[in-house]
C-alpha positions in Angstrom: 53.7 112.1 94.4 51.8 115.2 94.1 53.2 116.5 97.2 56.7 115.9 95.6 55.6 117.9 92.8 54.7 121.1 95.2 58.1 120.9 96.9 59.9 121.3 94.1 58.1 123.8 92.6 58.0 125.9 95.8 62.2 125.1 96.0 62.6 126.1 92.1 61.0 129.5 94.0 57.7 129.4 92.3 55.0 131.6 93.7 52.2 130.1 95.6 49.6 131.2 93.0 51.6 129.6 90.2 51.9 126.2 92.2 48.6 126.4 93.5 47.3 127.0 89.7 49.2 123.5 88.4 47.8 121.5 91.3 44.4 122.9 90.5 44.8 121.4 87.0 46.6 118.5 87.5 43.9 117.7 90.0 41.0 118.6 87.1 43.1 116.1 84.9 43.0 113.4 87.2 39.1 113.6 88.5 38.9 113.1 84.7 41.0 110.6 84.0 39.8 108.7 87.2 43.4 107.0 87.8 46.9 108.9 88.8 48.2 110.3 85.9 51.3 109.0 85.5 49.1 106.0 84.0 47.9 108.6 81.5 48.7 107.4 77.9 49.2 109.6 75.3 45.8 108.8 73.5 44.1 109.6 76.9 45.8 113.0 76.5 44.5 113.0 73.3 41.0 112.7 74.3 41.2 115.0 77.1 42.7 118.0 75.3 41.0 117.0 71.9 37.5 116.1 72.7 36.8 117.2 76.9 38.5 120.7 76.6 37.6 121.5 72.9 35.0 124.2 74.0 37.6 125.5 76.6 39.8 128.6 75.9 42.5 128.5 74.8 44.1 129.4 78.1 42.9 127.4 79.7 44.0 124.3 77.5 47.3 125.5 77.3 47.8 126.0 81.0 46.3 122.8 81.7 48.8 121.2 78.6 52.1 123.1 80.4 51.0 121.6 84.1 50.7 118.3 82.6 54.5 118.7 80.7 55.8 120.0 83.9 54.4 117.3 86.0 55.4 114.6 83.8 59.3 116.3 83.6 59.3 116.0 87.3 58.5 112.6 87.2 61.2 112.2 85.0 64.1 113.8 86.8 62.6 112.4 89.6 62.9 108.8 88.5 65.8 109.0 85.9 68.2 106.6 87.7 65.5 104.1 88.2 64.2 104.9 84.4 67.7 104.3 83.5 68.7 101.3 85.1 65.3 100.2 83.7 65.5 100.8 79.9 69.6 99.8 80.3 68.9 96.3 81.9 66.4 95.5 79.5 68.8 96.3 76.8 71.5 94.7 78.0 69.0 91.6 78.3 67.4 91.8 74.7 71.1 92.4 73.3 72.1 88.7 74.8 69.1 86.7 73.7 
């Protein structure tokens, strides 16, 4: 998935430092959380900016925060017909019952 993530970053015509710089924290963020992170939750997020990066500058927190949003968007757009047909079949099913 992570590979996914480069590609379109480097298509949106991202430098290689930039990209390089997201994968380096998305990959600090994951050694953490010790599971991909699109299991994160949002209290896991919680912890990790809240209580594991409290010492941390402030840069450093919120490029770590932005690669997280961007990764997540991608997933996102990624998977919005899936999400979609998701989330509209089980509203369709809750609506009959």
């Amino acid at each position: 998935m992570l590979s996914g993530f480069v590609l379109a970053r480097a298509s949106a015509g991202l430098a290689d430092g930039t990209i390089r710089g997201d994968v380096g924290h998305l990959d600090q963020m994951r050694t953490w959380f010790g599971r991909p992170l699109w299991d994160m939750e949002p209290a896991d997020a919680d912890t990790y900016f809240g209580k594991v990066l409290r010492q941390s500058p402030s840069g450093t927190r919120l490029a770590r925060s932005q690669a997280l949003t961007t990764y997540f968007m991608f997933l996102e757009l990624r998977h919005k017909v899936e999400l979609h047909r998701l989330t509209c079949g089980w509203s369709s099913a809750r609506s009959t019952r």
